[in-house]
N, C-alpha and C positions, 0 to 999 in steps of 0.2 A: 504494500500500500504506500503510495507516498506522502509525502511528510504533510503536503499544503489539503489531503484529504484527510490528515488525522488532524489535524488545525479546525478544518469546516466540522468535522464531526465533534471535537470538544467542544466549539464556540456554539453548536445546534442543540449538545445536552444543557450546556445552560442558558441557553435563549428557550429552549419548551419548560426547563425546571425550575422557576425562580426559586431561588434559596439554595438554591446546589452549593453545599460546603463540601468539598474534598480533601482530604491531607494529601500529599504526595504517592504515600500508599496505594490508599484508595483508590488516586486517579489510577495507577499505572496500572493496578488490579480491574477496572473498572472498562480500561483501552485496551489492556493487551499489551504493556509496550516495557522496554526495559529501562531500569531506572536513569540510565542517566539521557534518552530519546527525553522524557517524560519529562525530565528536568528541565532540559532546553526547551520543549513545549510549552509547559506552564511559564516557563519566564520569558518567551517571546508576547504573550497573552500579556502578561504584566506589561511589557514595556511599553508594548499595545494601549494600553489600559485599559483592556478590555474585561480582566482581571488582578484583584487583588490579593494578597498573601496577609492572611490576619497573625495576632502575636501570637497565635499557638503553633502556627505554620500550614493553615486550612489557604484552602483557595476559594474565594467567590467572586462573584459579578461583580465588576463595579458599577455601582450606580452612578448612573450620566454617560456611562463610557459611550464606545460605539457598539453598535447592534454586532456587527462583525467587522473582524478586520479585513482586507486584502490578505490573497493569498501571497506566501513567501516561505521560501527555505529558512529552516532553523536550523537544521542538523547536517 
């Protein structure tokens, strides 16, 4: 699968889920993917700001952010 389809498909679970809290675990369990794919993921989303990283280390939606970002290689 490439990278900018695993991108639309995180950014589509939390656009149908408002509330989606995930640890890093979780997501990677939750994708299919290995930890450090997952890592560079979730913090291409941050940079985005599309998502945020809370103080326990969960990731949510940011509110205001954009709906979705453009696709792009992370990895």
């Amino acid at each position: 699968m490439r990278i900018e389809d695993v991108l639309q498909r995180i950014q589509g679970e939390y656009v149908e889920m408002p509330g989606l809290r995930l640890t890093p675990a979780q997501a990677q369990r939750l994708w299919g993917l290995d930890r450090k794919v997952c890592e560079q993921l979730l913090s291409v989303l941050v940079d985005a700001k599309f998502l945020s990283q809370t103080r326990d280390g969960a990731f949510i939606r940011t509110d205001g952010g954009p709906t979705r970002i453009a696709p792009r290689s992370a990895a």
